[in-house]
N, C-alpha and C positions, 0 to 999 in steps of 0.2 A: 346850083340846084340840081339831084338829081331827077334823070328821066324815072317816069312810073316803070320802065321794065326794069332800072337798075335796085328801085323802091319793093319789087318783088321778091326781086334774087336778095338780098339783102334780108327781107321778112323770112324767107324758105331757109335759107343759114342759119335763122337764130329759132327755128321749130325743131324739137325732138324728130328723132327719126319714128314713125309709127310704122313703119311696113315692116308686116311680120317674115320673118326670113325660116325655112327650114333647118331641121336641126342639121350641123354639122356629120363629118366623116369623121369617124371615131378610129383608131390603129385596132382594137377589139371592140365589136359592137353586140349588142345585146339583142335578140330578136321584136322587143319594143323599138330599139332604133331603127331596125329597116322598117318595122310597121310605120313607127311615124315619118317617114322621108316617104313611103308608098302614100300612106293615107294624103299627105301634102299634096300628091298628083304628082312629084316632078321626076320625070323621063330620063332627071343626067344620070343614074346608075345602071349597072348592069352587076346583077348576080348570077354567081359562077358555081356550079356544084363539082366538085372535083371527083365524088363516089364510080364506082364502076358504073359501066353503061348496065347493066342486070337494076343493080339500086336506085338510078338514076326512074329506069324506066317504073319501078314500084310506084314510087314516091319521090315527088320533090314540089318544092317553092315552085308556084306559079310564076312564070316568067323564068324562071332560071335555064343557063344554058348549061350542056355539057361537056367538060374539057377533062377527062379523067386527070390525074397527077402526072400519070407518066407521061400526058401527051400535053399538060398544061402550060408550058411557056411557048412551045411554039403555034399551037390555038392562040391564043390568047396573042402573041403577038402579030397574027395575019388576019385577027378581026376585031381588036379593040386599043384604043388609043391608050397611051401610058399616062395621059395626064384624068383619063375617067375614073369615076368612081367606081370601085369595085367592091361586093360585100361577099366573101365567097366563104362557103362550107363543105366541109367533108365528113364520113364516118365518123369519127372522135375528133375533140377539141385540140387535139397534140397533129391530128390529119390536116386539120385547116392549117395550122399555124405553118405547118410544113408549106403549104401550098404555099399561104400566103408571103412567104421570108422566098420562095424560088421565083414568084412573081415580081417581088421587091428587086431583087437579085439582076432582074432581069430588066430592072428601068424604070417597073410601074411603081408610079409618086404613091398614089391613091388608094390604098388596100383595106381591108374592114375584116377582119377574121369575126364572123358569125359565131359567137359561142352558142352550144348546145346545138346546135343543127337541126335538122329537122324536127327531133323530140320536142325543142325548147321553142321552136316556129309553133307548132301544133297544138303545144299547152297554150299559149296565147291566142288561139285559133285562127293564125295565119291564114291566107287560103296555101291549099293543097293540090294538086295533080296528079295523077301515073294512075299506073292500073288498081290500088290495091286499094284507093281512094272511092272506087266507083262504085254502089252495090247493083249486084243483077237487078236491075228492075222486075224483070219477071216477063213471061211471055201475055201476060193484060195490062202490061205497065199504061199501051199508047190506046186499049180496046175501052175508050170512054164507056160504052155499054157495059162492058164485063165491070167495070171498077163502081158504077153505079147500082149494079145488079147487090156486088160484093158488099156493099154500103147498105143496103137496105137489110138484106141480109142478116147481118150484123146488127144493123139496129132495134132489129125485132127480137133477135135473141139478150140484147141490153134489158128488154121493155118489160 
């Protein structure tokens, strides 16, 4: 007769697997892929923008780091592990691919060449960062008084 612990393990063997698992690492990934591994919550990837430091600092993916091309494998190899997941993008799609085959090159299992880049992040409405992302607020952005003044204001000329 078995013990009820061996009468568990035995029930848990013969149940489907229900836990949902995040979507895989794709060899080119579509900017819905990195959205749903982000929206999942899970922390294992790191995305890499390879664009100059100027376009870097415009624009880019939230959380992304910068490793220009020319300086990209030796970044990359003295601050990310070669079995992590990496989703990296550059300028044009022929830009990533490049990055991504020099990273390959160089060890890393894990690579995700981001097609479309930032454009194809954006149309899905990714979040965003850099300068070019932010608008002036204005000098009554933070003056609650001025912006309530501005409101009434306006609302009388609606009326």
């Amino acid at each position: 007769m078995k013990t009820i612990p061996d009468q568990i393990a035995d029930i848990k063997e013969k149940l489907p697997d229900f836990t949902p698992t995040p979507p895989g690492l794709k060899a080119q990934a579509s900017s819905h892929d990195l959205k749903d591994r982000l929206d999942w919550g899970e922390p294992g990837l790191t995305i890499v923008d390879v664009r100059d430091r100027e376009s870097f600092d415009k624009s880019r993916i939230i959380g992304a780091l910068p490793m220009p091309i020319d300086e990209l494998v030796e970044a990359a190899k003295s601050s990310l592990e070669t079995i992590r997941d990496i989703y990296i993008y550059g300028e044009t799609d022929e830009q990533t691919a490049e990055a991504a085959d020099l990273l390959r090159q160089a060890g890393f299992t894990k690579v995700a060449e981001l097609k479309g880049g930032i454009p194809a992040w954006k149309a899905i409405e990714g979040p965003i960062d850099g300068a070019m992302e932010h608008d002036n607020p204005g000098p009554d952005a933070y003056n609650v008084f001025a912006r309530l003044k501005h409101r009434a204001k306006a609302q009388k000329i609606n009326r």
